[in-house]
Each structure stands twice: as structure tokens, then as C-alpha cells.
N, C-alpha and C positions, 0 to 999 in steps of 0.2 A: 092322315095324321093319326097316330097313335095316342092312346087311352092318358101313357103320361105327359106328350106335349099338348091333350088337352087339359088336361087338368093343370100345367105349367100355367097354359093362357086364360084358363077359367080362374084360376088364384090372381093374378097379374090385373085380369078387369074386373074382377072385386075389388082392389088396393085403390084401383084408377079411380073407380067409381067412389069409392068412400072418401078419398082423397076430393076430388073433384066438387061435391055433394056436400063440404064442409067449409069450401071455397064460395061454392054458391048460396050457401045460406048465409054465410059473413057478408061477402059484396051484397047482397038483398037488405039485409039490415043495415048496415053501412049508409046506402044509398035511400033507404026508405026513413030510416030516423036520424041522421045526422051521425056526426065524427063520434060525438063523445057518448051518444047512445041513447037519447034523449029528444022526441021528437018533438021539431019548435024551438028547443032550448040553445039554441047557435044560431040565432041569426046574425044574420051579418050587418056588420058595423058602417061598410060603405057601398056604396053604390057597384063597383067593380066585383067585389067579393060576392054579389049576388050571383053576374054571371058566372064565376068559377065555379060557385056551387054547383050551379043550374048545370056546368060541364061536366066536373065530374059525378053528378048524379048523374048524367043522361050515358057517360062514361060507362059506369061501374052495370046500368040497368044494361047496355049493348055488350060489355063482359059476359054478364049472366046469362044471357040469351042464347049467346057463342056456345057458354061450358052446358048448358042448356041441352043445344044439340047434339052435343059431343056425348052426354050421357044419353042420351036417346041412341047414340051408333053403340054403344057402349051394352046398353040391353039389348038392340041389334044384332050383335056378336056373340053375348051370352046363349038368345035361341038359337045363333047359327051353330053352336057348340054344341049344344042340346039333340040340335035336326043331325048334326054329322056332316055339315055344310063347312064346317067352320074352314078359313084356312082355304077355300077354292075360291077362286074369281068368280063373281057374279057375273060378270062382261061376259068373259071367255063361255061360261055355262050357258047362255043364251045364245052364242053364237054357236055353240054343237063343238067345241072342242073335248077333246078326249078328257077326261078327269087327270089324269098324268100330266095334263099341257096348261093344264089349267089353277096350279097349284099357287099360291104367292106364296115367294120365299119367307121362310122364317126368320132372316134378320129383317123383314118388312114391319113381320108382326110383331115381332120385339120391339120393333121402332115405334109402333101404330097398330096395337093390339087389337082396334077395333077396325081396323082397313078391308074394304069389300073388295076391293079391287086388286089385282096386278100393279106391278109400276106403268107399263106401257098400256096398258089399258086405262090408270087414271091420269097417263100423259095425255091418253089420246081426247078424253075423255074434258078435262082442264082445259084443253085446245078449243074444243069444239062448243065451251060455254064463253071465251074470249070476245 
């Protein structure tokens, strides 16, 4: 990968990441002080309305958790950019294939800026955790 399509996908998981990162600070507050911002100050009026709560709090906290990880592959991506890794298959690289063979396409990473894998590597891969 060349100097400009790193720099393409090192702008692109910054965006992701600042994006992502202002998502999870909302859902965190949200879910930690109530709708209107205010924590305690919304309890609920009937007995039903506790469990919604109680849902999507428990909701918004399994949200977080998700974009959580995905900013973790996200800095994952950025070192791999940095080492000159970025943009090879992890799989393929372990199994001894040529760097040439081992490439994920770049409508992958457009898709999935932070993708370690190949497509058929993370098919294989998907399979094998079923």
C-alpha cells in the first residue's frame, strides 16, 4: 500500500474513531443518568416502565461494549498503519503466504477500515467460531 492510500485510511479511522467515541460517551451517559440527564430524577411511574428501563439500560450498556471493541480494532489498525502492516491479512501472514497473496482488497477497507482479515479468511474464520 502506498504512502497516499495510507494516509487515505489513516484520515478515514480517525473520522471512525471520533465519530464512534461521541457515540459512546452519549449511550454511557444515557444509560448511566437517565433520558433527561439527570440521575434518579425519572423514575418510573409503574411497575412495567421499571423493566423497560432496566432494558434499555442494560441495551445501550451492551451498545457500548460492541463500539467499545470496534474502537479497540480501530487503534489496532492505526499501529498496523504505522508498522506497514496495514492492509495485509493477518491469517494469510501466519500461514507463509507471499505479501502479494495476502493483500485485502481496498473496497474491503473502505467497507471496514479496521478489517485484519481477507474476505475468505474471515469466512473461514466466522465458520470455524459457529
Amino acid at each position: 500500500m502506498n504512502k497516499k492510500d495510507s494516509q487515505r485510511f489513516r484520515d478515514l479511522l480517525i473520522i471512525l474513531k471520533a465519530r464512534i467515541r461521541g457515540d459512546v460517551e452519549q449511550l454511557t451517559d444515557e444509560a448511566l443518568t437517565g433520558h433527561d440527564g439527570a440521575a434518579g430524577q425519572n423514575s418510573p411511574t409503574h411497575i412495567a416502565e421499571l423493566g423497560t428501563d432496566a432494558y434499555e439500560q442494560d441495551f445501550a450498556l451492551r451498545f457500548v461494549e460492541n463500539e467499545q471493541e470496534v474502537l479497540n480494532e480501530i487503534e489496532a489498525a492505526l499501529e498496523r498503519i504505522d508498522e506497514g502492516t496495514y492492509g495485509i491479512c493477518e491469517s494469510c501472514r501466519k500461514a507463509g503466504r507471499a505479501p502479494s497473496k495476502s493483500q485485502i482488497p481496498k473496497t474491503r477497507l473502505k467497507a471496514i477500515p479496521y478489517a485484519r482479515n481477507c474476505i475468505e479468511c474471515e469466512r473461514k474464520r466466522e465458520e470455524l467460531s459457529i
